[in-house]
C-alpha positions in Angstrom: -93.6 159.8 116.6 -92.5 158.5 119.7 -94.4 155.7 119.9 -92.8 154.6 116.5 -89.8 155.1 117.3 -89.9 153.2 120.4 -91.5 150.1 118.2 -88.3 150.5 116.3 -86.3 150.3 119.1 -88.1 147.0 120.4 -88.1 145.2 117.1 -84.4 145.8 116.3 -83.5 144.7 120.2 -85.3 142.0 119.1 -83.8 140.9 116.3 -80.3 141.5 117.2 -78.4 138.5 117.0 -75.8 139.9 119.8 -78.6 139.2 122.0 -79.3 136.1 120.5 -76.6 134.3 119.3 -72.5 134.4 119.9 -70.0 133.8 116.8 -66.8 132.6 116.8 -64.5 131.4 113.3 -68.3 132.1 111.5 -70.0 129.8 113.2 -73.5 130.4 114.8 -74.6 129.3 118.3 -77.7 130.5 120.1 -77.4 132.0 123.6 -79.5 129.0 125.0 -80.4 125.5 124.7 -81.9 122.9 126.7 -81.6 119.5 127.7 -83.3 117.2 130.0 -86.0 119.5 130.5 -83.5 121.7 131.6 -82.5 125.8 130.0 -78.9 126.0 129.8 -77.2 128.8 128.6 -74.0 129.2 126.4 -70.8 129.3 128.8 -68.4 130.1 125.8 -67.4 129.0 122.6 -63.6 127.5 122.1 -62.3 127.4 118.6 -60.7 123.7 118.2 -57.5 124.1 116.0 -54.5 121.2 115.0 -50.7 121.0 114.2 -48.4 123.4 113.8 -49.9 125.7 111.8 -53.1 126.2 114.0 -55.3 124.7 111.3 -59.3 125.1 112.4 -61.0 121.8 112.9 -64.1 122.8 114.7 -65.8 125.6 116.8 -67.3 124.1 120.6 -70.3 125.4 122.1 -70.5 124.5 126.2 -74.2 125.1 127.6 -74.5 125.2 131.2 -77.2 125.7 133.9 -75.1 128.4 135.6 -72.1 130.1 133.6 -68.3 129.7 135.1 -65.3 130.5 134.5 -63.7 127.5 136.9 -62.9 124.7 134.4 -62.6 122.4 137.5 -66.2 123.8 138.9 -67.6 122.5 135.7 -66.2 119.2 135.3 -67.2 118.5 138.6 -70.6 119.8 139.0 -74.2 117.8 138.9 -77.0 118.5 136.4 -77.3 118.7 133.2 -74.3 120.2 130.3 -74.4 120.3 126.6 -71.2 120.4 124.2 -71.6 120.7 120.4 -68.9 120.8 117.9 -69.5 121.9 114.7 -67.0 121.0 112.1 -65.2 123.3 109.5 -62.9 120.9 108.7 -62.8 117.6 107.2 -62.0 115.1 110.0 -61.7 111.3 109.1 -63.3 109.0 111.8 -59.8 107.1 112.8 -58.6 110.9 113.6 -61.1 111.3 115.4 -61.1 108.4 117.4 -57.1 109.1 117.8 -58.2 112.0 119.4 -60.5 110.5 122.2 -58.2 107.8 123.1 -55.1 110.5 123.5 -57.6 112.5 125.3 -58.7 110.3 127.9 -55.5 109.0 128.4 -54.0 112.8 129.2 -57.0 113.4 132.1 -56.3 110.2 133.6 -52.8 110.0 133.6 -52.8 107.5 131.1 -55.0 105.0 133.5 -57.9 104.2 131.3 -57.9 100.5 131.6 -61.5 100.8 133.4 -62.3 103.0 130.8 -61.1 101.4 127.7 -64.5 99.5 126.8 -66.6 102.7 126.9 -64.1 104.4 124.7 -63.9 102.1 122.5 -67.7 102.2 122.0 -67.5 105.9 122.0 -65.0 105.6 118.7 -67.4 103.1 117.3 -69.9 105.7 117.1 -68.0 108.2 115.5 -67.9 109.0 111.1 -65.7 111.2 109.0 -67.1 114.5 109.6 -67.7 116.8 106.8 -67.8 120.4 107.1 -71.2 121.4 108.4 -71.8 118.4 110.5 -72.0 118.3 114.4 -71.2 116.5 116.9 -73.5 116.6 120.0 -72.3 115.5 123.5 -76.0 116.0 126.3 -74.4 114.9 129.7 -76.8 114.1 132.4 -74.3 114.4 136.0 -76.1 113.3 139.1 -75.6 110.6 142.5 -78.6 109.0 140.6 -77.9 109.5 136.9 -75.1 110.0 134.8 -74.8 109.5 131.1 -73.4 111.2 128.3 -75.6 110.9 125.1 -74.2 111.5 121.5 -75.7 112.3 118.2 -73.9 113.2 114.7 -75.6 115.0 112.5 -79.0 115.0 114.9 -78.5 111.2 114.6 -78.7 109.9 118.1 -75.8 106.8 118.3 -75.8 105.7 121.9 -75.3 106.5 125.5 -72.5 106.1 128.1 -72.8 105.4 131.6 -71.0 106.6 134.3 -69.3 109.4 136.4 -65.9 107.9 136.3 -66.2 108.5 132.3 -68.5 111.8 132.5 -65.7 113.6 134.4 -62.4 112.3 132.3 -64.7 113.2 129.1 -65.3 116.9 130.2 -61.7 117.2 131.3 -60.9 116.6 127.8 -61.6 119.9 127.0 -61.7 122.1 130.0 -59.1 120.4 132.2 -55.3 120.4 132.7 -54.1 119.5 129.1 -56.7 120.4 126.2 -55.9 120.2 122.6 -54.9 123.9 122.5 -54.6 126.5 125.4 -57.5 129.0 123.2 -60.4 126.2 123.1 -60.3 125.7 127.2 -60.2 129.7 127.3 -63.1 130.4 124.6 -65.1 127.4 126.4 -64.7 129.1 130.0 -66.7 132.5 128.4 -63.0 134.4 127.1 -62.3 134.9 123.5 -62.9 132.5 120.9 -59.9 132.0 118.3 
């Protein structure tokens, strides 16, 4: 009987999606992920929400190689990082692309002049977004490689070059100013919502 029971105990541990998965607004993201060859693990999920009346837009996952809770260690350190959004709102591309721009303005201090041709091709990447799809960011950071790659929908649209975007990009979300106080604070492993 014991034996049984500890198969029981090993098949629910198993399939428990605490172990497996974290939640946040009813959306899904697994513990892990990779890129570049690389395991990353889920730093925290930050629940994206707009005006006044703290309307949900989208839930973001941040994957890491080693978890923090330093915003500033984040932005700033090499290797590989993975941020997905996954919409539960309706989002038309021209908001979306509003966003960016006010976003990269706010992380440089409104100096993006050096910037403005990458973000213009990042916004010429970008659709409506329906509720379901997702919005993938892989970010390679090192002295010899960096590059942000994006896919919609698994769709892979392009890749940006550079550090000097990299950094302003992830600061979007996890620096000074992000849209709302509780995505930066669900992204750095504390509550989501």
């Amino acid at each position: 009987m014991s034996l049984r029971l500890g198969f029981s105990f090993l098949v629910a541990l198993f399939l428990s999606p605490s172990l497996w998965a974290a939640e946040c607004a009813g959306v899904s993201y697994p513990d892990k992920d990779s890129e570049f060859g690389i395991e990353l693990k889920l730093n925290g999920l930050g629940l994206r929400e707009a005006t006044v009346f703290a309307v949900d837009v989208y839930v973001a996952g941040l994957y890491v190689e080693k978890k923090s809770m330093d915003g500033g260690a984040i932005i700033n350190s090499e290797g590989p990082k993975k941020l997905i959004l996954k919409f539960v709102r309706e989002v038309p591309k021209k908001d979306i692309s509003d966003a960016w721009s006010e976003g990269f303005s706010k992380t440089t201090g409104g100096n993006i002049e050096k910037l403005r041709t990458r973000i213009t091709e990042l916004n010429s990447w970008m659709d409506d977004m329906r509720i379901g799809s997702v919005l993938t960011f892989a970010i390679q950071d090192s002295p010899l490689l960096s590059q942000l790659n994006v896919e919609i929908d698994g769709n892979r649209k392009g890749t940006i070059k550079g550090r000097d975007f990299i950094r302003p990009f992830l600061s979007i979300w996890l620096g000074k100013e992000p849209p709302n106080a509780g995505l930066k604070v669900g992204l750095l492993g504390g509550s989501c919502g």
